[in-house]
Legacy VTK file of the C-alpha trace (Angstrom):
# vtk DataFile Version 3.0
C-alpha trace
ASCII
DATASET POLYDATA
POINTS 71 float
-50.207 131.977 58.055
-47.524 131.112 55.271
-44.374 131.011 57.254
-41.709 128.585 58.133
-42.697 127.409 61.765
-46.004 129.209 61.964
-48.559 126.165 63.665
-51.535 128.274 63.869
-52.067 132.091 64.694
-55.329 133.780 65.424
-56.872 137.009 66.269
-58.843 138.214 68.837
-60.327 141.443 70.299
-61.399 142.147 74.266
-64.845 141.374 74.883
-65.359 144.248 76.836
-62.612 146.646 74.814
-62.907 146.821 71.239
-58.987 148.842 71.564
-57.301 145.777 73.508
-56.317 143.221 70.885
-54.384 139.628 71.222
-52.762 137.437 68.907
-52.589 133.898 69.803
-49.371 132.351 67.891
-48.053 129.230 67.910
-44.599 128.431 66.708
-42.151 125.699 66.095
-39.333 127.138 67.863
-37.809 130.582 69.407
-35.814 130.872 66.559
-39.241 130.946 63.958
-40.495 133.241 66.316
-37.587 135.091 66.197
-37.404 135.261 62.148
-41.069 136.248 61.957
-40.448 139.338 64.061
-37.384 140.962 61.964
-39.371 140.421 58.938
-39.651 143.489 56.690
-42.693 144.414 56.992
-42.979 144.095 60.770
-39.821 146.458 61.214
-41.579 149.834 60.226
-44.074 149.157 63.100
-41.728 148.312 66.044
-40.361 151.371 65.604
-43.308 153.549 66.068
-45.465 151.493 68.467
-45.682 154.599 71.673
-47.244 156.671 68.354
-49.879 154.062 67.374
-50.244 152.095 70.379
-51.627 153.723 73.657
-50.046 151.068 75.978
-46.833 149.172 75.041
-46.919 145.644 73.719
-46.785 142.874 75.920
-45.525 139.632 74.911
-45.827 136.808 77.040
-44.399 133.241 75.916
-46.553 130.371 76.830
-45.812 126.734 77.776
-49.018 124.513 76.457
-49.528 121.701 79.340
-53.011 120.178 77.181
-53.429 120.187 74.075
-57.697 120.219 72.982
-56.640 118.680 69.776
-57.803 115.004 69.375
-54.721 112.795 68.795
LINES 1 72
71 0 1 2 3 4 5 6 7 8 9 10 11 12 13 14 15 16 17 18 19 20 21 22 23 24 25 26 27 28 29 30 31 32 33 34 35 36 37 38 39 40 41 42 43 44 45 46 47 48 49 50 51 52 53 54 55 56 57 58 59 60 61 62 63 64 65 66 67 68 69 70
């Protein structure tokens, strides 16, 4: 992904759901994080998520402890 403070993102779908979806994001700080989610063209889908989405979106912010990356 081609934005300021974007490490790595990637996409994945339930093994067992083919509806459930997660994206795994990394970012630099809050404040990319922050930027990336009041960008244009993710406004027009915030605001109709209970129409397209049958559950709500959950968010959950994650501290990494390991990293699998060789140093």
């Amino acid at each position: 992904m081609n934005e300021p403070g974007c490490i790595d993102y990637d996409f994945h779908v339930d093994a067992q759901d083919d509806c459930t979806f997660v994206f795994y994001e990394n970012w630099t700080s809050q404040a990319d994080l922050d930027a990336h989610m009041d960008m244009p063209h993710l406004v027009p889908l915030q605001g109709q998520t209970d129409r397209l989405l049958a559950e709500p979106i959950s968010i959950r912010h994650l501290r990494m402890i390991r990293s699998h990356k060789a140093a």
